[in-house]
C-alpha positions, 0 to 999 in steps of 0.5 A: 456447457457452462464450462465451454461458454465461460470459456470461450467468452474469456478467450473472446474478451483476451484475443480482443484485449491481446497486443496486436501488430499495431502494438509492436509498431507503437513499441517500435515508433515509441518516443526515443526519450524513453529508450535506451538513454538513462532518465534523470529522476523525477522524484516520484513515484506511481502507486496503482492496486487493486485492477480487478479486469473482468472479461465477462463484464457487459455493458448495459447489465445488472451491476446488483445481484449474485453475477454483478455486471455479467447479466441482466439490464441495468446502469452498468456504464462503458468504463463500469459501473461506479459505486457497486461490486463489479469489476473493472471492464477492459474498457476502463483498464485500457484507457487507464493505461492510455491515460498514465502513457499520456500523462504519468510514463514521463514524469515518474521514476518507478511503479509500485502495483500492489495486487489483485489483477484478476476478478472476483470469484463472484459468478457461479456461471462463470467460475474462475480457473487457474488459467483465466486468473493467469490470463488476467496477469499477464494481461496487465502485464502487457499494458505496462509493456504498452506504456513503459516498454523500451523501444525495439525491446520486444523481441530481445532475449533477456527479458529483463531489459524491457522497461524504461523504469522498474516496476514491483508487483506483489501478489494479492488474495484474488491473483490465486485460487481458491482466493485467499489461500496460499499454502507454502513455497515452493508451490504453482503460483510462485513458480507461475508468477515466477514466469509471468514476472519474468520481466520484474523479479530480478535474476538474483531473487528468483530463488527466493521467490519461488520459494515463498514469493517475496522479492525486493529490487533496487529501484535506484541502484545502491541507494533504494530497494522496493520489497514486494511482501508476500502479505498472503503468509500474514492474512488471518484468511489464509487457511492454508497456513499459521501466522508467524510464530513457528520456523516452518510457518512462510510468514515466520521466513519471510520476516527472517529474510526480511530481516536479513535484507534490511540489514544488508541495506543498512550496512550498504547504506541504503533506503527501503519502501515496503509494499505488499497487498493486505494491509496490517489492519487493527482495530478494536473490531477488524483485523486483517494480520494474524497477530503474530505476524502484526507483532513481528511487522510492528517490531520490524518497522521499529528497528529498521527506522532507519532503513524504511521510507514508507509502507504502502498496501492496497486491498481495502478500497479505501483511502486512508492511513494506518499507525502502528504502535510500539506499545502493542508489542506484547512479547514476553522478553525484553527488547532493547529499548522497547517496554513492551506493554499488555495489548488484548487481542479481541479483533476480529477477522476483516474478510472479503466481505468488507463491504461499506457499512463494514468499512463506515464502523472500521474508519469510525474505530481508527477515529476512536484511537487516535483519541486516544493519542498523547494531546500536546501542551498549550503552546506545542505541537507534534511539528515544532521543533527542538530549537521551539522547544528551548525557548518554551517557559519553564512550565510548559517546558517540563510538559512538552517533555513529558509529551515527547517522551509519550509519543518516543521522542521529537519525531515521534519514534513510538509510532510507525505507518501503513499507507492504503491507495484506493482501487482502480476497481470503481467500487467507489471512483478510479484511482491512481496516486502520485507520490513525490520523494525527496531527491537531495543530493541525488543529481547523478542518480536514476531509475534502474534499467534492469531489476537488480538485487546483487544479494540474494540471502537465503532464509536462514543464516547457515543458507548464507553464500555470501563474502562480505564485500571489502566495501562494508562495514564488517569485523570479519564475522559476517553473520554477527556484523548482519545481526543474524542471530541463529539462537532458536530456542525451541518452545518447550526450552522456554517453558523450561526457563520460566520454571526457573525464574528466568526470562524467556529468550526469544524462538527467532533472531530480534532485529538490531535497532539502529545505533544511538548515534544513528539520526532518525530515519527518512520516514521519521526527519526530511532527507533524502528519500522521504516521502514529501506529499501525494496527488490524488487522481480520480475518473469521476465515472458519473460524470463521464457517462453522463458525457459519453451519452450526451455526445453520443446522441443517447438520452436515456441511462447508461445502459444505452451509452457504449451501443454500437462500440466499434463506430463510436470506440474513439469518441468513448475512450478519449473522455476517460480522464484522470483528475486532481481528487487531492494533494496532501500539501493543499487544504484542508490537510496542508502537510508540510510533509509525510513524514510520521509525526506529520501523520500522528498529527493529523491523526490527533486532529481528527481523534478530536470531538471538535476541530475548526480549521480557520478561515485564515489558515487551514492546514494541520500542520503548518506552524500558524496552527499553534495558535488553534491547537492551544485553544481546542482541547481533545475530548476522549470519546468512546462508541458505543457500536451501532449508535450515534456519537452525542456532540460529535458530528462531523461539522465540528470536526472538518478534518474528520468530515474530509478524511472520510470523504476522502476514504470513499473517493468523493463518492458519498454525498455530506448527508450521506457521510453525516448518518454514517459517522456524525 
């Protein structure tokens, strides 16, 4: 029985949510601007994650308890219940989708949606099945047919020729079930969202989809590709496989598929953004990669800085950033030009139930090591640059030297960087973020009309069915021109060559690091492609609530606001509205851009016992801090768990009190913010 009514309130809630005839005349009027004709880049990008619909959501109900929003009487609002554990109601969904139309479709050049398009399983009444979680897909996909499909396209037999501008999906732990568990390729849910993206997954990599559910697409044809990772392979919660170390793990092929692709972009000449669902978490505390796959992806993003713009992930809710760092790496042989270094793994896994007392000692552990970061000299800065640097004194010369060699160099090439977007999902407030990238020389340029990938390489070399086009760069051996090294040294050989004295080689081929000569890539020097700054959106659900009621004539809480939907579903849906949270180009922060030193700047900044930005110029990275910089000097500071930090409260340090004002959406009120972290 609890079977029957679950599902007949899903097929209810799909049927009301389903595209209608008055959908297909919208495609059919839609403006021709976003046609056939091909669109001029913008130079930016949305990235949207974490959607989480949920068609048992009812209005007026109990967001607290084990069956949050479904039942009972409480605040649960008309766009959802902010601040809690529910999920997102259609109400929300739509008119998020009504909003990017109106205000985002004309004005970007390609999405980026990292996952998690299905509820929760947290309702022992209404249990999630295979079908309901594919049901929720393929309704999100149809909002972005609503808002980016070509106009007379729904009919058309190739389903690849629907939108006006890419879009890249990728899967995340609850788009599967049981969540979190996803066993290796090729299984149901590759060959299942194989269909349901039939739309984005271009022709040339459906095989390799459907055999571990990793994708890439050029999103600007010869110059940009967009990887869709498959993070499920890499998540420590995952039981269903082991990390990356062995050639049957997924994660292992996938990291060698990754590294074939990357190096085919670098021989085309081309850029690339990575995007994936979980983010490579690591902290002294929480961990959320196993850590032969945070190993491989660290060592990865070194030798293709010169390909990768950026790295962008959703999963964790809350607004913040991520540094790898090259001396974690702690494989036993050597890389050219890496030191590798003893890193102790003593993390801990970060589960669903990350909730936000949880998240509160996770950002305070990221605040602990990046006090840890090299501090520059006095007169110095992580942004100055080298023609500052020859008219430094003798003195603080030989320091700033010693200082770029700490941090890899005058772009700060020890480091690399994960990006976290905030949710949809109003755990806190939802989210959406626009990002700008740089667009020199790329006049003649635009968007993809159809997902194209003209290279479909296979997981292993021997796989390979592929010339070398006359194009490329090639000495005629195809598979060393790729660096597609096929020297698998079983364990047991490794063993072996310790027993002789001998370094051990590595069981999987090494990336090639780029060439000497090479300059630093887009996420490490402004050029074309990197990434420039961001503009965070929120709907501040608090105060539109307040305003539905207000002008609906209710008085009372919110349970009352939404009461007789259908006479009053116009007025609700247009009070949905998206606005400026942030930019990362305005203060506090004024990044000049979002290159990686800009980053490890700030983060230093933050890493601070005290940080007082001046009345005259706030920023952290504007060359008018030089000044301040030399006249604060980093305190290291170590936590001691569950206590309060002496003389490190969050009024000494502004940059800290934003970012994690930031990193919960403006949802938690300074004295909130000053017991949890002060």
């Amino acid at each position: 029985m609890v079977w029957l009514t679950s599902s007949l309130l899903l097929f209810s809630a799909l049927t009301a949510a389903a595209p209608t005839d008055q959908y297909q005349h919208v495609l059919d009027t839609a403006d021709e601007s976003i046609a056939r004709t091909q669109r001029k880049l913008q130079g930016k990008f949305l990235h949207i994650t974490d959607i989480h619909p949920d068609p048992f959501y009812r209005q007026g109900s109990d967001p607290a308890g084990e069956h949050p929003c479904h039942r009972g009487e409480g605040g649960a609002g008309y766009f959802g219940a902010e601040k809690t554990e529910c999920d997102s109601p259609f109400a929300l969904i739509n008119a998020t989708f009504e909003w990017i139309k109106d205000h985002v479709r004309d004005d970007i050049d390609f999405v980026v949606w990292t996952g998690d398009s299905a509820r929760h399983d947290n309702d022992l009444e209404y249990p999630r099945t295979n079908r309901q979680v594919e049901w929720l897909n393929e309704f999100v996909v149809d909002k972005f047919v609503e808002v980016f499909g070509k106009n007379g396209h729904h009919d058309d037999p190739n389903p690849q020729n629907d939108f006006v501008i890419p879009i890249v999906p990728t899967f995340g732990n609850n788009d599967i079930l049981p969540h979190n568990i996803l066993s290796p390729g090729p299984n149901r849910w590759t060959r299942k969202y194989l269909s349901i993206w039939n739309k984005f997954v271009p022709e040339e990599q459906r095989h390799s989809f459907a055999r571990g559910g990793w994708f890439f697409t050029e999103v600007i044809p010869n110059k940009l590709a967009v990887f869709s990772l498959n993070t499920l392979y890499f998540f420590e919660s995952n039981s269903a496989v082991d990390g990356c170390s062995d050639p049957s793990d997924p994660g292992y092929q996938h990291f060698n598929w990754l590294r074939i692709q990357l190096q085919l972009l670098r021989l085309r000449k081309m850029k690339a953004i990575l995007t994936g669902h979980i983010p490579p978490a690591r902290t002294a505390n929480k961990s959320s990669w196993d850590e032969t796959c945070y190993q491989k992806y660290t060592l990865w993003l070194r030798q293709y800085r010169d390909v990768i713009v950026g790295n962008l992930f959703g999963h964790m809710n809350i607004d913040h950033f991520m540094l790898q760092d090259v001396r974690d790496l702690t494989f036993p042989f050597p890389i050219d030009g890496i030191d590798t270094a003893e890193a102790a793994d003593n993390a801990t896994s970060i589960t669903d139930n990350f909730h936000a007392f949880a998240k509160s000692d996770y950002l305070s552990d990221l605040r602990d090591s990046w006090g840890q970061l090299p501090t520059p000299p006095k007169g110095t800065s992580f942004l100055i640059d080298e023609d500052t640097t020859l008219s430094l004194r003798d003195k603080n010369d030989q320091k700033f030297k010693k200082f770029l060699k700490e941090i890899g160099g005058p772009y700060a090439e020890r480091f690399s960087l994960s990006l976290v977007t905030p949710s949809v999902v109003p755990n806190f407030y939802p989210t959406l973020r626009i990002i700008e990238y740089n667009i020199t020389g790329l006049k003649h340029d635009h968007p993809a009309l159809v997902p194209t990938a003209p290279v479909d390489a296979e997981l292993y070399p021997e796989d390979l069915q592929l010339t070398s086009p006359s194009s490329w760069p090639c000495t005629g051996d195809f598979e060393d021109d790729l660096g597609l090294d096929n020297d698998h040294i079983a364990g047991e050989a490794i063993q072996e060559k310790r027993k002789k004295g001998k370094k051990p080689k590595p069981n999987f081929a090494v990336p090639k690091a780029p060439s000497k000569s090479a300059p630093p890539g887009p996420a490490y020097s402004p050029q074309t492609f990197s990434f420039l700054s961001w503009t965070q959106l929120y709907a501040n659900l608090t105060e539109i609530n307040k305003a539905i009621a207000q002008e609906a004539g209710f008085q009372e809480t919110p349970s009352e606001i939404g009461m007789n939907v259908g006479m009053h579903e116009e007025l609700l849906q247009k009070h949905l509205k998206y606005e400026v949270e942030y930019k990362t180009d305005e203060e506090p922060y004024r990044m000049r851009d979002l290159t990686v030193r800009s980053w490890v700047d700030l983060a230093e900044k933050i890493g601070r016992a005290k940080f007082e930005l001046p009345e005259d110029s706030v920023g952290s990275v504007t060359d008018s801090d030089l000044d301040l910089i030399t006249d604060v000097l980093k305190k290291k500071h170590k936590k001691k768990h569950g206590k309060k930090r002496k003389g490190q409260t969050l009024k000494e340090n502004k940059l800290w009190h934003t970012f994690v004002k930031r990193a919960f959406v403006g949802t938690k009120p300074d004295s909130e913010l000053e017991d949890e972290f002060g």
